[in-house]
VOGU-3710 file (C-alpha; in Angstrom, 3 decimals, decimal comma):
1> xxxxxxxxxx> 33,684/17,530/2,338  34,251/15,558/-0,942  32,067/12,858/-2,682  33,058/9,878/-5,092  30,541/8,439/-7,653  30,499/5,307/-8,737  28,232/4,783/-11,479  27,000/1,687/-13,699  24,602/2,115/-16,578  22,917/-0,530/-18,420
11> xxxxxxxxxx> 19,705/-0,206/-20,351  16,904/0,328/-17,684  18,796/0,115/-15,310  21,138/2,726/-13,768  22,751/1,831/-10,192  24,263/5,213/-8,289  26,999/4,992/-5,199  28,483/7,567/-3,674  30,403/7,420/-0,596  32,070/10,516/1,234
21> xxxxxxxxxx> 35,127/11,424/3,881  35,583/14,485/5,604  38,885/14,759/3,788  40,103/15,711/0,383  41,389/12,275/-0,299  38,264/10,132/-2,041  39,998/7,011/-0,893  38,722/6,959/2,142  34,891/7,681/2,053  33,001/7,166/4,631
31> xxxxxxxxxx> 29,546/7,392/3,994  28,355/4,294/2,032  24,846/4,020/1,409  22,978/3,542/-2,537  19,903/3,625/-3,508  17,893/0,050/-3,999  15,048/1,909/-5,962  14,686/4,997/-7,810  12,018/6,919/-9,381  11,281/5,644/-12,900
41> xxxxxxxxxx> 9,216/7,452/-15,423  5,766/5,803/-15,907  5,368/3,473/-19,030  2,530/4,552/-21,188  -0,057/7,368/-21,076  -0,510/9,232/-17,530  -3,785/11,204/-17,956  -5,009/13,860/-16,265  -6,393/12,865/-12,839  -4,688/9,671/-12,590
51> xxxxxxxxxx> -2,777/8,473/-9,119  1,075/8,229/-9,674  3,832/6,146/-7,014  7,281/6,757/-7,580  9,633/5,097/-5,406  12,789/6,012/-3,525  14,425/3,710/-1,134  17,925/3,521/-0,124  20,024/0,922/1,323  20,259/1,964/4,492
61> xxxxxxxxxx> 17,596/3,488/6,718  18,821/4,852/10,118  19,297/9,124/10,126  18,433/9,189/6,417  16,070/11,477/5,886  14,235/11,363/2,107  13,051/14,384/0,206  11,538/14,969/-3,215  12,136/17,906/-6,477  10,459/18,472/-9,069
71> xxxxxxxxxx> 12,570/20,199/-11,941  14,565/21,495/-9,358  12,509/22,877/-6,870  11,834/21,523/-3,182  8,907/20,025/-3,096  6,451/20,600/-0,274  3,712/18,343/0,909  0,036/19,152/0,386  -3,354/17,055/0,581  -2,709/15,385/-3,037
81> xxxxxxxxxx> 1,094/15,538/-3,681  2,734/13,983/-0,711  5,346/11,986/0,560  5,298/8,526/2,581  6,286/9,435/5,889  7,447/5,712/6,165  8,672/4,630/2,988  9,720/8,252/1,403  7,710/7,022/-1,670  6,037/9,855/-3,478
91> xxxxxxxxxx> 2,289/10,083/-4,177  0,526/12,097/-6,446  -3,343/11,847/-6,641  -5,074/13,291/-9,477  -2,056/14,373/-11,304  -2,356/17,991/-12,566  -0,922/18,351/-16,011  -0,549/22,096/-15,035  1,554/20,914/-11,599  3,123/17,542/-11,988
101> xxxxxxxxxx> 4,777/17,264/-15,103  8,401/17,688/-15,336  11,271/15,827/-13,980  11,508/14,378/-10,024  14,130/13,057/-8,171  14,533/12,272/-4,919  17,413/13,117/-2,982  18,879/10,910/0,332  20,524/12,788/3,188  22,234/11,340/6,954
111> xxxxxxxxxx> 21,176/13,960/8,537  24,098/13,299/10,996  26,934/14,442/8,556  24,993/15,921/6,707  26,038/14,033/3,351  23,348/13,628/0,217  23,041/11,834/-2,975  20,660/12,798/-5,582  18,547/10,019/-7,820  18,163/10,036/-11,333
121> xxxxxxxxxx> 14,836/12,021/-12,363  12,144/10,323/-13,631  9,920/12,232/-15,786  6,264/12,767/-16,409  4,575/13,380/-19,279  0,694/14,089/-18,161  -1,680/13,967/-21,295  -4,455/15,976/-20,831  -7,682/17,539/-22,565  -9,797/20,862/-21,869
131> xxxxxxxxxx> -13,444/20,672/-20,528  -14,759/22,457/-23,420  -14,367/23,266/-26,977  -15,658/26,627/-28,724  -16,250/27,864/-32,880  -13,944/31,105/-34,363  -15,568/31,989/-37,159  -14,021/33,439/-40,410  -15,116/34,511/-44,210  -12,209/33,348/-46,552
141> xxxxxxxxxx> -13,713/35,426/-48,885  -13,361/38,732/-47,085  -10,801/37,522/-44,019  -12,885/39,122/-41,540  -13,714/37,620/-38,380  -17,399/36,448/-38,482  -19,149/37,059/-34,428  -21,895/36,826/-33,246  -25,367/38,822/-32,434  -24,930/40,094/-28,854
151> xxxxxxxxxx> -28,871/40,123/-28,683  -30,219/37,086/-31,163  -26,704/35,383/-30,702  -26,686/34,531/-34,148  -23,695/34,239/-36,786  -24,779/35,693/-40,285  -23,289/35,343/-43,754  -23,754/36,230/-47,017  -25,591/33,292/-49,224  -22,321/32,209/-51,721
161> xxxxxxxxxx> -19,587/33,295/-48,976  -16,689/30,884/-48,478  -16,572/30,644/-44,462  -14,145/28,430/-42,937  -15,242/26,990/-38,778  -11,951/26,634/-36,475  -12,968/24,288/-33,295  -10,961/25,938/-30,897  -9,990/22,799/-28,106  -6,954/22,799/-25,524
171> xxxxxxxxxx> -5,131/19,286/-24,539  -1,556/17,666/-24,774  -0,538/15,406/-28,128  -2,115/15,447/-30,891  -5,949/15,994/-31,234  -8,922/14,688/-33,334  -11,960/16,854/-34,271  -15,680/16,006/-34,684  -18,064/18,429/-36,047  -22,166/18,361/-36,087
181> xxxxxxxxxx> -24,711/20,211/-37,310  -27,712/20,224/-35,863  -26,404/17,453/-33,656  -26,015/14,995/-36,875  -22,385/14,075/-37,126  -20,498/15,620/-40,708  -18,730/12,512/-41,762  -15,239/12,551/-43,081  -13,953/15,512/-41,344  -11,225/15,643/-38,142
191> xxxxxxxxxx> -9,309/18,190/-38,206  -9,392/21,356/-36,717  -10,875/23,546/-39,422  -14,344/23,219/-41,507  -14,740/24,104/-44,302  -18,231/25,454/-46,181  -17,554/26,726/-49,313  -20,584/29,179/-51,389  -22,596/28,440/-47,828  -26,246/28,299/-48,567
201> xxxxxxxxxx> -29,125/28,182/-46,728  -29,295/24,607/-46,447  -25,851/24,801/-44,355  -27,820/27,260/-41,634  -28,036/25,700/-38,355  -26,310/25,137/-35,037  -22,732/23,938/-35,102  -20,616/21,947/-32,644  -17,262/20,722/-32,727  -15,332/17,818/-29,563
211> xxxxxxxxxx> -11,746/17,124/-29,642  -10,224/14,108/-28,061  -7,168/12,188/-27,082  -5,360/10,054/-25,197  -6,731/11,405/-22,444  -10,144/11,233/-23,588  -12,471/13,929/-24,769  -14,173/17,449/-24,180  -17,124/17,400/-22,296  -18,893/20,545/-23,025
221> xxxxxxxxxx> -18,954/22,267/-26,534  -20,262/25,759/-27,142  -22,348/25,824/-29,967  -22,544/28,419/-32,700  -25,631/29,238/-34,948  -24,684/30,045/-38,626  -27,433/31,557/-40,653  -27,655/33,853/-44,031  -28,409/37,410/-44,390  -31,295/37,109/-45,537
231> xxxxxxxxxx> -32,724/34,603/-43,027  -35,774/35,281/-41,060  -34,847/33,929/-37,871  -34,181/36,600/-34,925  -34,720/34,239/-31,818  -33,560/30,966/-30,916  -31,719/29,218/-28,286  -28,563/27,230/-28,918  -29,221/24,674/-25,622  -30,875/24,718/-22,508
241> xxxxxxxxxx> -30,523/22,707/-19,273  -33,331/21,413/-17,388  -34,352/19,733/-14,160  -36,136/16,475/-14,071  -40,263/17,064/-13,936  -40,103/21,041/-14,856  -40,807/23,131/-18,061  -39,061/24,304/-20,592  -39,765/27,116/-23,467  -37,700/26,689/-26,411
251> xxxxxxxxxx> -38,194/29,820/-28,555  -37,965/29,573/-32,608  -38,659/33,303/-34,190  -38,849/34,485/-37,391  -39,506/37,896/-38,702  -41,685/38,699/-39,838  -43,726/36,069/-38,113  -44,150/32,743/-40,348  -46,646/30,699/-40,853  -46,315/27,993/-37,630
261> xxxxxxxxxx> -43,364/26,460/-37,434  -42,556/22,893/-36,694  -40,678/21,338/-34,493  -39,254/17,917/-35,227  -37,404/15,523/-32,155  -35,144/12,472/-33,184  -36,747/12,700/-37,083  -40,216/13,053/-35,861  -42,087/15,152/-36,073  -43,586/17,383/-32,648
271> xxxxxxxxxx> -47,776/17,518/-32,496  -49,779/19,254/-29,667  -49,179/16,472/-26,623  -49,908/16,294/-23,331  -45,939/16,768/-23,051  -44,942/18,767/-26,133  -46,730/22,426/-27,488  -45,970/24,399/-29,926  -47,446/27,992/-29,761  -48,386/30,379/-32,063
281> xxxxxxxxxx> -45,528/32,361/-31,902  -42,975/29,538/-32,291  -42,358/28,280/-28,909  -41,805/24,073/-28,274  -43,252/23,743/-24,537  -41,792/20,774/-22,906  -43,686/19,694/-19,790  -42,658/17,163/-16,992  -39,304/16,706/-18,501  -37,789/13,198/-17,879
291> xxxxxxxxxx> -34,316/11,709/-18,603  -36,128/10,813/-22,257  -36,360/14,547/-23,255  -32,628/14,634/-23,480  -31,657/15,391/-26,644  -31,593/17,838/-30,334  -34,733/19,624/-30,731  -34,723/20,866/-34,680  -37,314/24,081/-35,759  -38,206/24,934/-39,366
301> xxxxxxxxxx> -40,920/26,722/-41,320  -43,685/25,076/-42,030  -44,670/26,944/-45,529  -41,896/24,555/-47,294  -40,338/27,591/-49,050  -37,259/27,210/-47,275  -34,425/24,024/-45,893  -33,804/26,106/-42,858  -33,067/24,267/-39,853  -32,154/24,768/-36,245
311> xxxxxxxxxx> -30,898/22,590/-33,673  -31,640/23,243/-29,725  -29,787/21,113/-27,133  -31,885/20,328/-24,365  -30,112/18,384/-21,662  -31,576/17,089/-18,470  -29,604/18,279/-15,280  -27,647/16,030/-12,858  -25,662/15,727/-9,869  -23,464/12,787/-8,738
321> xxxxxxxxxx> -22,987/11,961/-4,990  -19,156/12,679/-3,791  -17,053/9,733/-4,747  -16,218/7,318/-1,786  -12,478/8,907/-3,075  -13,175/12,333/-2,920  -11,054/14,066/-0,074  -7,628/13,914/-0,422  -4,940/12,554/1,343  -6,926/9,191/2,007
331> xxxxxxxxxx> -7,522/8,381/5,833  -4,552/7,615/7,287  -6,690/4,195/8,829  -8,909/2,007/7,693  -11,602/3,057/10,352  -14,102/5,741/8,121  -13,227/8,987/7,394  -11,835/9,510/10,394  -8,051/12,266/9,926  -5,391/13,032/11,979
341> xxxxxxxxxx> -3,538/16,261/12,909  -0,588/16,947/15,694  -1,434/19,787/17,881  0,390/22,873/16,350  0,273/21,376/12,929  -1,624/22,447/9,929  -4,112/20,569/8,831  -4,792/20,280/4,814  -7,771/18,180/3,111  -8,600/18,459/-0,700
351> xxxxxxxxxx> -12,084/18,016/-1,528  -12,925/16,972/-5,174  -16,127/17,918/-6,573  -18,790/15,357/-8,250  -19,756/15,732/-11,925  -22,761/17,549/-12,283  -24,669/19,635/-15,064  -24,325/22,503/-14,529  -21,273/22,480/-13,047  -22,009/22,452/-9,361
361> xxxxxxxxxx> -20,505/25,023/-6,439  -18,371/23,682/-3,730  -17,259/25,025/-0,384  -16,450/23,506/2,914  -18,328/23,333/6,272  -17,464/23,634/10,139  -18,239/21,669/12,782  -20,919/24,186/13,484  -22,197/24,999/10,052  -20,520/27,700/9,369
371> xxxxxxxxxx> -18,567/28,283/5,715  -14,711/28,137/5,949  -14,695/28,129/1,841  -16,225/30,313/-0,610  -18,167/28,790/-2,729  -16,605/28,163/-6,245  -17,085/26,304/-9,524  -13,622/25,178/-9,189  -12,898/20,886/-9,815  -11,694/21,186/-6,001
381> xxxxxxxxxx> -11,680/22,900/-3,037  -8,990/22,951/-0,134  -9,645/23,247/3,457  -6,751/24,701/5,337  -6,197/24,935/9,022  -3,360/26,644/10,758  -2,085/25,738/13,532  -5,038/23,117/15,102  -6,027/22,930/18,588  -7,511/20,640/20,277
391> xxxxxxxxxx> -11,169/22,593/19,690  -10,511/22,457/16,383  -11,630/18,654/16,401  -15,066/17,634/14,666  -16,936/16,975/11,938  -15,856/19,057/8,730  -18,376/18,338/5,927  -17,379/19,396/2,122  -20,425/20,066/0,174  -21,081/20,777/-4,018
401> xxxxxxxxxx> -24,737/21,860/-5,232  -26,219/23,181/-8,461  -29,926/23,721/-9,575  -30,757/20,022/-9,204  -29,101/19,376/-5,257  -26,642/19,574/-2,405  -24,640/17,024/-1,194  -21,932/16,389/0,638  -19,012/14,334/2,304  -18,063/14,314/5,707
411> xxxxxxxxxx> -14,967/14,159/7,951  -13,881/13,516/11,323  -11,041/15,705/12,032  -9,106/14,262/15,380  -6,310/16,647/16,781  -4,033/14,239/18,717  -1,147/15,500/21,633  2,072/13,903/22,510  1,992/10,452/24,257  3,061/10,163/27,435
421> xxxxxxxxxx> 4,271/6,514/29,554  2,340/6,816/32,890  3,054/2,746/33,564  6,382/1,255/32,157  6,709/-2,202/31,994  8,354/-4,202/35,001  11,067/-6,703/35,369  9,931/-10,465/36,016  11,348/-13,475/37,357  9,214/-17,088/36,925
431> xxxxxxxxxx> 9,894/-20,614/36,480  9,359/-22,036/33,469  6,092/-22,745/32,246  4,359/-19,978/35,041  2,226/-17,190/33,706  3,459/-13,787/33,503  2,591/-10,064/31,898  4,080/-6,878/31,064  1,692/-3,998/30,833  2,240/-0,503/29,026
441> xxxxxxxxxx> 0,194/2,629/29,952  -0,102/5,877/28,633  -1,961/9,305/28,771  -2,467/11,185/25,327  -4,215/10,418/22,265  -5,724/6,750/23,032  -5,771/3,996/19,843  -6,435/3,815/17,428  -4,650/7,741/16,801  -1,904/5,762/18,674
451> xxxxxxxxxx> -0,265/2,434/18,360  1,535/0,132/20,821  4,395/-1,554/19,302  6,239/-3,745/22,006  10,147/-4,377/21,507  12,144/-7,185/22,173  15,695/-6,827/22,297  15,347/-3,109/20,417  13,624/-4,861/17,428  9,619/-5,287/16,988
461> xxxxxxxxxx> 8,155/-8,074/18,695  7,485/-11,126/16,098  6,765/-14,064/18,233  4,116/-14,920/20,343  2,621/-13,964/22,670  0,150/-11,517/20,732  -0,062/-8,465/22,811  -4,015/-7,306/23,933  -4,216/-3,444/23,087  -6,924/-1,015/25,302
471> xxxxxxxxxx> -7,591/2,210/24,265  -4,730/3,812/26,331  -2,605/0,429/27,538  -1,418/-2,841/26,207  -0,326/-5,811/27,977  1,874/-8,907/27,018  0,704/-12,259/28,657  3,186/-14,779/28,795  0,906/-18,154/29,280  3,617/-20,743/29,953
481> xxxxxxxxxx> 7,014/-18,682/30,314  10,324/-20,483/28,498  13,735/-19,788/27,646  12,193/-18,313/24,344  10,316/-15,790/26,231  13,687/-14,223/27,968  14,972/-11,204/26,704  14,448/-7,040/27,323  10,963/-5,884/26,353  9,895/-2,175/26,160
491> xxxxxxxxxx> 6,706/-0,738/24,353  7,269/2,032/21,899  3,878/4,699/21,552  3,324/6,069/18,124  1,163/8,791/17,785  -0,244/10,014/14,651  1,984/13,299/14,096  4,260/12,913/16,538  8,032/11,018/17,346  7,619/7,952/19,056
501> xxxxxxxxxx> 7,990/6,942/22,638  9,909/4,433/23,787  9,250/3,025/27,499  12,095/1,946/30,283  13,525/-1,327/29,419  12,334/-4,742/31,304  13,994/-7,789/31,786  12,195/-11,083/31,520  13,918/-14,108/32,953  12,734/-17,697/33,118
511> xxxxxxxxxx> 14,230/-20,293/35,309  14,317/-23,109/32,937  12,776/-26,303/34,351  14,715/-29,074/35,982  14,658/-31,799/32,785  16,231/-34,295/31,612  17,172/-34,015/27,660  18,713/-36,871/26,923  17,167/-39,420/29,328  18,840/-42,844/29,792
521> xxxxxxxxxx> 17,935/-46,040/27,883  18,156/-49,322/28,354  20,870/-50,774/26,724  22,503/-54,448/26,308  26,493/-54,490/26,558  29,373/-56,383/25,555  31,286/-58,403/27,363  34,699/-56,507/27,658  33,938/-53,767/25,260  34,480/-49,920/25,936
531> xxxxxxxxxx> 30,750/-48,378/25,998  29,052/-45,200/27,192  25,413/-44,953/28,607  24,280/-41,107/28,398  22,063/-38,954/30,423  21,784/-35,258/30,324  19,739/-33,090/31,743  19,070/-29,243/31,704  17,445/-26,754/34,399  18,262/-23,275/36,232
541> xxxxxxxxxx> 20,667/-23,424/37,698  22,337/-25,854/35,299  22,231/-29,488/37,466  24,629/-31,991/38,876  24,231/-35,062/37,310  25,289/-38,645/38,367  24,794/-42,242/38,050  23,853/-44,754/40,813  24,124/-48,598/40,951  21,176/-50,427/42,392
551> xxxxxxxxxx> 23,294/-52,849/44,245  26,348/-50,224/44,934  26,218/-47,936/47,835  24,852/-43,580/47,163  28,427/-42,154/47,054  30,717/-44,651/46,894  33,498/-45,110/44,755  32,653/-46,537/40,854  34,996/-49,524/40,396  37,984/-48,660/38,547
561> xxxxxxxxxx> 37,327/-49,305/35,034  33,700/-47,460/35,364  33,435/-43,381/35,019  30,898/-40,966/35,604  31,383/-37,971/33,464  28,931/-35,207/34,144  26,055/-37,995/33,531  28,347/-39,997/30,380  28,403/-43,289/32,136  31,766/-44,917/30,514
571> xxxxxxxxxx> 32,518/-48,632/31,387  36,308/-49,542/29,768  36,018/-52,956/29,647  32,278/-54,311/30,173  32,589/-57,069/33,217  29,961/-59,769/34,084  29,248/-58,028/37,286  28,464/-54,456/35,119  25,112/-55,999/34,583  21,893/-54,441/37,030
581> xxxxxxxxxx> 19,494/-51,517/37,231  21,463/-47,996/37,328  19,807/-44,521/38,036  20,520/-41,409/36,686  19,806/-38,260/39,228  20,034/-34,632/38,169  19,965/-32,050/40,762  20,083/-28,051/41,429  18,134/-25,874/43,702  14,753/-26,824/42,416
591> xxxxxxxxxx> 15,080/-30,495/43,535  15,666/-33,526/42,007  14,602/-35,894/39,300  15,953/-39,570/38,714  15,325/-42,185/35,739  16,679/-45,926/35,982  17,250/-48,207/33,409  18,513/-51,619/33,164  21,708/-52,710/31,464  22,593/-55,872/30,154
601> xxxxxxxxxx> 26,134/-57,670/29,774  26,086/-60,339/27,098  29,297/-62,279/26,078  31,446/-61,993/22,505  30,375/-63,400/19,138  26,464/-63,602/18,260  24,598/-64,977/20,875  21,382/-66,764/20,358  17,856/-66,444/21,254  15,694/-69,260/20,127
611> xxxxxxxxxx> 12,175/-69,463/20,584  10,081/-72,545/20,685  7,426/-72,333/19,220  4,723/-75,067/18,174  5,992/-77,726/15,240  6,607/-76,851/11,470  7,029/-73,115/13,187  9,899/-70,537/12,171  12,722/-69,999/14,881  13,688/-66,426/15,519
621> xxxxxxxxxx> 17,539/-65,829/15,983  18,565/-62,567/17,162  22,625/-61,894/16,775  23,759/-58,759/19,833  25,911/-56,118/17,830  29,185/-55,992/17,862  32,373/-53,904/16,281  34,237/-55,081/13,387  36,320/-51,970/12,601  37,487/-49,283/15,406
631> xxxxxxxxxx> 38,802/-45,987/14,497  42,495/-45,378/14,835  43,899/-43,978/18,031  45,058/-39,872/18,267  46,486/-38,952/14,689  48,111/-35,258/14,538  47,096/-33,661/10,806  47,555/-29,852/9,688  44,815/-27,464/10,456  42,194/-27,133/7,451
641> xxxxxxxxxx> 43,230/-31,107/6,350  40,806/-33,769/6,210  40,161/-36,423/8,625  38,009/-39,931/8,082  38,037/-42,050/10,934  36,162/-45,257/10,098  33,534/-47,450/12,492  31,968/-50,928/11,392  29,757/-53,051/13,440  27,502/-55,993/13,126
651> xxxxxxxxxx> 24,538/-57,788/14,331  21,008/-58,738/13,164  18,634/-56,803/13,180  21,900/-54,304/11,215  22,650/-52,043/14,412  22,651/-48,396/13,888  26,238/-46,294/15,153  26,845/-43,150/16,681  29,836/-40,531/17,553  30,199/-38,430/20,381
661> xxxxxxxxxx> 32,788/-36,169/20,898  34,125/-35,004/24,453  31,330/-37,454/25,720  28,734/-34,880/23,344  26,311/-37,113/21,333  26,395/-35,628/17,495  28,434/-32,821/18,748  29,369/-31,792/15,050  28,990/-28,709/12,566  26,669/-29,657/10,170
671> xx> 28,727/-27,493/8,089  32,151/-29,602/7,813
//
C-alpha cells in the first residue's frame, strides 16, 4: 500500500490530505478522506485539575474508526481520560500534570482497507503546584545541615550563627515564596531562601514558608521551630487540629520551669476565661472550640527578661460534602447518577475525594455494604469491575471520612444486555388523510438504557409525526396520512454498550386523494381568439380528466375548433356559440369529482359597461382584455442560445398574462 500527502500550512492553521491506492503508483489513490478538525494545543494556562476537549473529526464518517496517542503511545480509555464514542473527541477530566502532559494526536483509520492518517499533535503544558511546602535548614557559618529534636522537635542554633531557611515547594514554572514567623508575614522576601544573619533570640519562633503559581498555591506548610542554644524551651507544639466544640492543650515548656508564661491570641493578650486557661505548668486550654479559635496562638515568658516567642497553629477541622462532580466519567444521561455497563464489560468509576482537614480516607462501597476499596488518603479512588453481570447491578456508594465525618456519594450501576426486535414494524396501505401506526417492540434493556430511533428511508426520522416511546416499544402515529408520509420506515435499538439494531424494513403507502389542483375558473373570452381554460386534478390512481358542455351531449364529439387536452380546454377561434356553463370531471377508482364554471364570449375592441347611476354620479367603464403583441411562431436556435418571445395585452383594469408550456401553467425552471 502507498500514501500521498498533501499538505498546506498557514499560520494556525494546518490542513492534512492523504489519499491511498493499493498500487505503487500515487496517482491513483483511492482513499480520500481529511480531517475537518484537529487537536489544537490549549491557549493559556491548563492547571492541574482542569477539564480539557480536544477535537478530532474527519470528513467522512462511515468505517472510520478514531483513536487517540499521547507522545506516542496508544491511549486507552479509563473513568477520566476518555474518548467520545460518538464524536471521537477526547476528554480529559481533572488533568494530571503527572499523566496528561505531552503531545496527542489522533489518528483516523477505514477500518475496511485498513488505511490511516495521523493528525498533527497538539500539546499540553499542565501547570501545577504541590500540596505542601517544608523548611531545610542550614548554618552558613559551619555548612552543616541544621535538624531537628526527634523528642522536643525543635531546631537549635548558636546565638550570632549565620543560618540560611530553604522553603522546599514542588510545582511547574516559576514559583514565588512567602515566609512567616510566628504567622506574621516577613515583608520583602520571595524567593526560595531566607536569610538570618548573627540570629538572635529575638528571631526564635515558628517558621513557615507557601509557594505559588499559576496554578495557585500550597495548601499545607510544615512548620519549623528555630530557637538558640541557650533557650529554655523543651516543649511546644508547632500546630494542632481540632474539632468544632472539643478541647485542646497547647503545651509551652521551659526548663527549668519559668515564672507563668503568657499566652497572647491575635495581639491580645490570653486571661483565665471561661474558654481560655493557662496552667501552671504552661499549658493554653482551649474549651468548646468554634470556627473563631482558628488561628496563631503566640507563648512567651512572663518575667520580661527575654523576646522569646512561639507561634502554635491551631486550626479547626472540616469536611466538605462530595461535589455534585465527583465520580468520573459523568452519567452518560441526564436522569441522576444513574451508569451504564454492557454485560461482559468492565466497568470503571473514579471517585474524587472532598477537601477536608485532615485529609480525609476514601474507599468504595457495595451494594451490600461491603468494602471493594481500601481505604486511602489518596485525592481519588477507582472502582473497578471485571467483567459485570447482571447481579452486579445496584447501588455503589463512594465514601471519604476523617475525625470530623463520613460522607458519601452514591451510584446506580445498571448492567444492560443486547436488544432484541420481538415486534417489527408492518407494511400499510391507507387513503390519504386516514390514521395509521407503526409500532417497534423489543426485549432487553428497556429506556431509557435504550433508545428508539425510527428511520425513514435509512436516515433518522426528522419530520413529524413525533414517535411515543414505552419503556420497551415505540410507536409512530400517522394522524392524517399524505404523500409526505410515504416512504420505508424501520426502528433502530441502541443500547447503552452495545451495536445497534436495526428492525425489518416497512413500507408506508398513501393513496393520494382524488383532488382537483388547479380547479377551473370562470373566465370571459374573446370573440375569435385562441384561449385555454385549465383544470387539473391529482389522486391515486392518477385521474381521467375531461370537460363537458352544459348544452352538448356526455361523450359527444367537441366541435372542431374546440380540444380537450387531459383537462386544457383549448378553443382556436372563440365563436358566439362557445359561450355557456362547462364542467370539469376527474375520475379514477375512488370516484368522481366535477366543478363547473361559466364562460363568457365577448366581441373585439373594448366593450363597455356603463352603469347608471343617480345624477352628477361617476360612470364606471370597464374595457375586456385583449392582445396587442403575439409571440412569433416555431423559431429553431442552437442549444445553450437565448430565446425572448414577447406577449402584450390590454384592457382596464391592466390584465395580468401567463405562459404555459405543453398546456403546463408556469411549467419553467426557475433557474433559466
Amino acid at each position: 500500500m502507498s500514501t500521498c500527502t498533501i499538505s498546506c500550512s498557514q499560520p494556525g492553521l494546518v490542513l492534512v490530505m492523504i489519499k491511498t491506492a493499493m498500487i505503487s503508483d500515487c496517482g491513483t489513490c483511492q482513499d480520500d478522506f481529511y480531517f475537518r478538525k484537529w487537536p489544537v494545543s490549549p491557549q493559556g494556562i491548563i492547571r492541574t485539575g482542569q477539564s480539557v476537549e480536544l477535537e478530532c473529526r474527519v470528513s467522512a464518517e462511515d468505517r472510520i474508526s478514531i483513536s487517540w496517542t499521547l507522545n506516542g503511545e496508544q491511549l486507552i480509555n479509563s473513568s477520566r481520560r476518555y474518548q467520545n464514542a460518538t464524536t471521537g473527541d477526547l476528554t480529559i477530566r481533572r488533568a494530571d500534570h503527572r499523566l496528561d502532559s505531552g503531545d496527542f494526536a489522533c489518528t483516523a483509520t477505514n477500518v475496511s482497507s485498513g488505511f490511516s492518517i495521523a493528525s498533527q499533535p497538539a500539546t499540553l503544558m499542565i501547570h501545577w503546584i504541590g500540596h505542601s511546602t517544608r523548611i531545610n535548614l542550614e548554618s552558613l557559618t559551619t555548612g552543616r545541615h541544621i535538624v531537628e529534636d526527634e523528642l522536643s522537635g525543635l531546631a537549635q542554633v548558636d546565638t550570632g550563627e549565620d543560618v540560611a531557611l530553604y522553603c522546599h515547594a514542588e510545582g511547574s514554572g516559576e514559583l514565588q515564596y512567602d515566609w512567616f514567623h510566628n504567622g506574621r508575614k516577613i515583608p520583602k522576601n520571595k524567593t526560595k531562601k531566607l536569610s538570618l544573619h548573627s540570629f538572635s533570640a529575638s528571631e526564635s519562633g515558628t517558621y513557615t514558608c507557601s509557594a505559588k503559581n499559576g496554578a495557585g498555591h500550597s495548601k499545607s506548610n510544615v512548620p519549623s521551630i528555630l530557637t538558640t542554644v541557650k533557650s529554655q524551651l523543651v516543649r511546644f507544639t508547632k500546630d494542632t487540629v481540632a474539632t468544632i466544640d472539643s478541647t485542646v492543650r497547647l503545651p509551652c515548656a521551659f526548663q527549668p520551669p519559668a515564672n507563668p508564661v503568657e499566652w497572647l491570641f491575635r495581639g491580645s493578650l490570653l486571661g483565665q476565661t471561661s474558654q481560655h486557661t493557662v496552667e501552671s505548668d504552661g499549658q493554653l486550654v482551649i474549651s468548646k472550640i468554634n470556627q473563631q479559635s482558628e488561628g496563631w496562638y503566640h507563648c512567651r515568658k512572663s518575667d520580661g527578661s527575654a523576646v522569646e516567642e512561639y507561634g502554635s497553629h491551631l486550626k479547626v477541622a472540616f469536611l466538605h460534602d462530595f461535589a455534585k462532580t465527583a465520580i468520573d466519567p459523568p452519567p452518560p444521561l441526564s436522569n441522576g447518577h444513574h451508569y451504564y455497563f454492557a454485560e461482559y464489560s468492565t466497568a470503571e468509576l473514579s471517585c474524587t475525594a472532598p477537601d477536608g482537614l485532615p485529609s480525609p480516607t476514601i474507599w468504595w462501597e457495595g451494594p451490600s455494604g461491603q468494602v471493594l476499596t481500601p481505604p486511602s488518603e489518596k485525592t481519588d479512588s477507582v472502582l473497578l469491575l471485571t467483567r459485570v453481570l447482571q447481579e452486579d447491578a445496584g447501588t455503589y456508594r463512594c465514601r471519604a471520612g476523617n475525625i470530623v465525618r463520613n460522607v458519601s456519594i452514591h451510584v446506580n450501576l445498571v448492567v444492560t444486555s443486547p436488544p432484541t426486535i420481538q415486534q417489527h414494524p408492518v407494511s400499510a396501505s391507507v387513503n390519504e388523510d386516514e390514521t395509521v401506526s407503526m409500532s417497534c417492540a423489543f426485549s432487553g434493556s428497556p429506556a431509557p438504557a435504550t433508545i428508539v430511533q425510527w428511520l425513514k428511508n435509512g436516515q433518522p426520522l426528522t419530520d413529524p409525526p413525533k414517535p411515543v416511546h414505552g419503556l420497551r416499544n415505540s410507536t409512530l402515529n400517522f394522524v392524517a396520512a399524505s404523500k409526505r408520509h410515504v416512504g420505508n420506515y424501520a426502528c433502530r435499538l441502541r443500547t447503552i454498550g452495545h451495536l445497534p439494531v436495526d428492525s425489518q424494513t416497512a413500507t408506508l403507502h398513501v393513496r393520494e386523494k382524488l383532488k382537483f389542483t388547479v380547479p377551473p375558473v370562470a373566465k370571459s373570452l374573446e370573440l375569435g381568439t385562441v384561449r385555454k381554460v385549465l383544470c387539473k386534478a391529482q389522486g391515486s390512481p392518477a385521474p381521467i380528466v375531461r370537460w363537458v358542455k352544459e348544452d352538448l351531449k356526455p361523450l359527444l364529439t367537441w366541435p372542431p375548433h374546440i380540444e380537450d387536452i387531459n383537462g386544457t380546454l383549448i378553443f382556436h377561434g372563440v365563436q358566439d356559440d362557445d359561450a355557456g356553463q362547462y364542467t370539469c370531471i376527474a375520475t379514477n377508482s375512488q370516484g368522481f369529482i366535477s366543478a363547473s364554471v361559466l364562460i363568457n364570449v365577448t366581441s373585439n375592441g373594448p366593450v363597455f359597461s356603463v352603469e347608471f347611476p343617480p345624477i352628477n354620479s361617476n360612470v364606471v367603464i370597464a374595457v375586456s382584455p385583449h392582445f396587442t403583441s403575439l409571440p412569433n411562431n416555431v423559431t429553431f436556435y442552437k442549444e445553450g442560445q437565448k430565446v425572448e418571445l414577447h406577449c402584450r395585452a390590454n384592457g382596464h383594469p391592466f390584465p395580468t398574462i401567463q405562459w404555459d408550456k405543453d398546456s403546463v401553467m408556469d411549467g419553467f425552471t426557475s433557474d433559466r
